[in-house]
C-alpha positions in Angstrom: 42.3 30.1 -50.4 45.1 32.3 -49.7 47.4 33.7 -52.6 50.0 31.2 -54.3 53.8 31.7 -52.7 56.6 30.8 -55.1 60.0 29.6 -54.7 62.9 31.1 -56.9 65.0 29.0 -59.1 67.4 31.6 -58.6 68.9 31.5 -62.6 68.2 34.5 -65.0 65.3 34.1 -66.9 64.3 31.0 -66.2 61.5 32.0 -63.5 59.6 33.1 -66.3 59.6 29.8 -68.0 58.1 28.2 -64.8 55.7 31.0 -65.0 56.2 32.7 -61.8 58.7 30.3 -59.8 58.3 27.2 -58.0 55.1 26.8 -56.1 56.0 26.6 -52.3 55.4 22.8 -50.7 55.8 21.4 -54.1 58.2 18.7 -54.3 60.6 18.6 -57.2 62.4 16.0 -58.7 65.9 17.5 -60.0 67.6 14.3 -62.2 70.4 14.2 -64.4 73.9 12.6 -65.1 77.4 13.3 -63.2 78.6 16.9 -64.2 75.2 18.2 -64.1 75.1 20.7 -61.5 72.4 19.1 -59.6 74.0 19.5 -56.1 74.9 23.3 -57.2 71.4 23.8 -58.4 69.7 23.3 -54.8 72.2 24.8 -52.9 71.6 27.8 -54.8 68.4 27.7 -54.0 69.0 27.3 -50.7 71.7 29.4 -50.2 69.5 32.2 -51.7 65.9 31.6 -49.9 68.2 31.1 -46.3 69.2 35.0 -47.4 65.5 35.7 -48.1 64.5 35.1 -44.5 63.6 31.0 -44.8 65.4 28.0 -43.1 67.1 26.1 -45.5 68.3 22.3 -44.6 70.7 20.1 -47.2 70.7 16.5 -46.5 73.6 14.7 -47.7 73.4 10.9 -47.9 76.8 9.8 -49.6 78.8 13.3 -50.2 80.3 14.6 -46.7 80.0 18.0 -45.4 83.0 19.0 -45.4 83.1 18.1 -49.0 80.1 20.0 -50.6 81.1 23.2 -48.4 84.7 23.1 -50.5 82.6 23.0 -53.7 80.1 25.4 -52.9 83.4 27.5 -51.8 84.9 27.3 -55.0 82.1 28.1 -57.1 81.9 31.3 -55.4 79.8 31.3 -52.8 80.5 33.6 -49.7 79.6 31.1 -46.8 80.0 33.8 -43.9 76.2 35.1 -45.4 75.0 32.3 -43.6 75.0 30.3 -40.3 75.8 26.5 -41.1 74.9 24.5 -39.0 76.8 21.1 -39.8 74.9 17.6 -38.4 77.7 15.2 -38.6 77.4 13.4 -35.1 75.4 9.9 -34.4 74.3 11.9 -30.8 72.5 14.6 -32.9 70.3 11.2 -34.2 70.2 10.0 -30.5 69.4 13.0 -28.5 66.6 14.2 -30.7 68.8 17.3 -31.8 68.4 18.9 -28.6 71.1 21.4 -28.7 69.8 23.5 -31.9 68.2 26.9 -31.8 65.8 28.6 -34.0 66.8 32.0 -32.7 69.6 32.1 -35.3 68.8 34.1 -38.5 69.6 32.9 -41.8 70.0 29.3 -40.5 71.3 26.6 -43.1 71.4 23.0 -41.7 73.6 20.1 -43.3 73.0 17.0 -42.8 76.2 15.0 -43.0 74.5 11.4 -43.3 77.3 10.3 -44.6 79.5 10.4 -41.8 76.7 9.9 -39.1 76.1 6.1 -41.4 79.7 5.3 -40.1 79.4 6.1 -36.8 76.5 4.2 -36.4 77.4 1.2 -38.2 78.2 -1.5 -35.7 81.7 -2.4 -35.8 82.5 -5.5 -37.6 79.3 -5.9 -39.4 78.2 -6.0 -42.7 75.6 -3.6 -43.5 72.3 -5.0 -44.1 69.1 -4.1 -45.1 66.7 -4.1 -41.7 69.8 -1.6 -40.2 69.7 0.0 -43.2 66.1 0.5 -43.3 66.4 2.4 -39.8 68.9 4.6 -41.5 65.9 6.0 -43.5 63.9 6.0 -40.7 66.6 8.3 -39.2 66.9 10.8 -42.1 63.0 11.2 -42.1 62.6 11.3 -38.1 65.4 14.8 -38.6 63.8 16.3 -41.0 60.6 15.9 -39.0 62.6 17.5 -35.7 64.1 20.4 -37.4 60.8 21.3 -39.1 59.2 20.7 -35.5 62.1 23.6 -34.0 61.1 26.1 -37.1 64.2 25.2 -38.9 63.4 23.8 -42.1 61.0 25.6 -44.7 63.1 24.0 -47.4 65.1 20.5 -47.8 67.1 19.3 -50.6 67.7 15.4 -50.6 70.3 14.5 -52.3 69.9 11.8 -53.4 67.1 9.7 -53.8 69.2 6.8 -55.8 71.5 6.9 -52.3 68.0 6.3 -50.3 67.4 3.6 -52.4 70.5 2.1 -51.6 69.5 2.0 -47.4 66.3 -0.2 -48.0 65.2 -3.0 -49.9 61.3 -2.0 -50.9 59.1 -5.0 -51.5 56.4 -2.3 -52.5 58.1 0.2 -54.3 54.8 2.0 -55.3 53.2 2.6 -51.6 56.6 3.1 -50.2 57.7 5.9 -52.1 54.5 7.3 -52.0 54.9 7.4 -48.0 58.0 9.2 -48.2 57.4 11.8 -50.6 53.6 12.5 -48.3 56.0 12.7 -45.1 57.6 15.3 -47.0 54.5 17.0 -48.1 52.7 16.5 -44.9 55.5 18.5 -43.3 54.2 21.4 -45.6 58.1 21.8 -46.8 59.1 22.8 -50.4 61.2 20.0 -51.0 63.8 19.7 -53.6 64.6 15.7 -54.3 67.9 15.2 -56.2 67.7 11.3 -58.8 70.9 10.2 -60.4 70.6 9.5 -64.3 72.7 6.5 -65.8 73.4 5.2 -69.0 71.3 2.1 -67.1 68.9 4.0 -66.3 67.9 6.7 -68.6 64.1 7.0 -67.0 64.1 9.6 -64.3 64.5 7.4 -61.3 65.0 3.9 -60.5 61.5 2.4 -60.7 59.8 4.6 -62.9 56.3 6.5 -61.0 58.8 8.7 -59.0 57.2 11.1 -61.9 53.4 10.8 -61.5 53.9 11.2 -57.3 55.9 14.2 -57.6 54.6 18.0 -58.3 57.5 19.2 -60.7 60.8 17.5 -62.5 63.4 19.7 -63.8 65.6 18.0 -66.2 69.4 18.6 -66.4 71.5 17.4 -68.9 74.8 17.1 -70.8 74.6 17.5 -74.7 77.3 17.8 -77.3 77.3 20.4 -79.8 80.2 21.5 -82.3 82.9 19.6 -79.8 81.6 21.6 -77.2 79.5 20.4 -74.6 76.4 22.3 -73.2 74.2 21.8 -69.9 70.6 22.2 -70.7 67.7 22.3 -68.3 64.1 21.9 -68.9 60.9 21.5 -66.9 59.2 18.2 -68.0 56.7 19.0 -65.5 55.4 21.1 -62.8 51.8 21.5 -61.3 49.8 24.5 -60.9 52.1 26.5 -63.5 51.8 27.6 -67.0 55.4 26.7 -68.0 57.3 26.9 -70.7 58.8 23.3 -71.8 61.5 24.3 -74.2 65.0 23.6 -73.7 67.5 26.3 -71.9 70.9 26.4 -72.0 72.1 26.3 -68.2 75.2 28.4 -67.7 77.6 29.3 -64.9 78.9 33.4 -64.6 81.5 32.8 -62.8 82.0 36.1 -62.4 78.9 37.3 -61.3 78.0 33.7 -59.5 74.5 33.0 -61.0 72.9 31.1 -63.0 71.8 32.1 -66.6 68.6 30.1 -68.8 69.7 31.1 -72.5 68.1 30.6 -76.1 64.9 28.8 -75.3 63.6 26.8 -78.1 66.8 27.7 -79.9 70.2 25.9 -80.3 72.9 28.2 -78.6 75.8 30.0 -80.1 78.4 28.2 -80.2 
């Protein structure tokens, strides 16, 4: 059995807590409410492992391209490190992605589902759920491809609540277990984004997204001394000895990183 490869979190001090990084073909479960970070979270990891040599692929379900590239612009990011390669065309789901290379160093892919829904949305009709259902077929049949052309080591799917949304699942259970094993089958680390609602306070929708997943990383919002503070904790992740406390989760703007602060500990503020 060879040795363990890990997967940075990429924030200060926190790689410690998850005692060593993230174990590569894991797949993690990063849930918490609006304002979070969540997006920002994997596409710092991406945008930091696609620098480290690996192939890095975003799939965006609801949030266009062009929209998440002004975000990631803002926060900092210097996009010209990369190649981005943006998937917004119905023909890229028709042809089978034919036109991509694998020569390209590195490669970040988005997937711009959101637009590529639209196109392929029959004019005139309603969407319903046997089209919709397709729609997921779609996403995981891409993934599949640019794994199959050596350009996905690591996906981010963001989100799982907007898969839910394609498909009506009549066996919730064995159906989500078949989509996070296509994942892990693929042998990707995979980095699975779930909205949190006032509704819906469990990690995702049904509830045993937890017990099929390797690790959950838990962002929230708190308020403190009418301030408020993000917080991340691990609330679970296999084949680590992690630490379980509470970080504070801050933005440097200016250095552009993440920081984990006062474990355990309320911060100062």
């Amino acid at each position: 059995m060879g040795k363990q490869e890990y997967i940075g979190s990429y924030i200060e001090h926190f790689d410690e807590a998850l005692g060593g990084g993230i174990p590569s073909g894991h797949i993690v479960l990063i849930y918490g409410a609006a304002g979070t970070m969540k997006s920002t979270f994997c596409f710092n990891v991406l945008y930091n492992e696609v620098l480290q040599g690996k192939k890095g692929v975003y799939v965006s379900i609801e949030q266009s391209s062009l929209s998440l590239l002004k975000q990631m612009v803002k926060m900092g990011y210097d996009i010209s490190k990369v190649n981005i390669e943006v998937l917004n065309e119905a023909n890229d789901v028709i042809r089978g992605l034919s036109r991509l290379k694998d020569d390209e160093p590195r490669k970040l892919t988005i997937v711009d589902f959101g637009t590529i829904r639209k196109q392929l949305q029959p004019k005139g009709q309603k969407q319903k759920f046997g089209f919709s259902g397709d729609m997921v077929e779609s996403i995981l049949s891409m993934i599949q491809t640019l794994k199959r052309k050596n350009l996905c080591d690591i996906v981010v799917l963001d989100s799982l609540t907007a898969v839910y949304s394609l498909t009506e699942l009549k066996e919730p259970r064995s159906e989500i277990f078949y989509l996070f094993e296509f994942l892990r089958d693929l042998g990707l680390t995979s980095f699975v984004i779930s909205e949190e609602s006032e509704e819906n306070t469990r990690y995702s929708r049904f509830g045993i997204e937890s017990y099929l997943v390797d690790g959950i990383l838990h962002i929230m919002l708190t308020d403190r001394n009418r301030k408020v503070t993000r917080e991340i904790q691990i609330r679970k992740m296999r084949a680590t000895d992690c630490n379980n406390d509470v970080f504070t989760l801050e933005w440097d703007a200016r250095t552009k990183k993440f920081k984990a602060l006062y474990g355990g500990k309320n911060p100062l503020v």
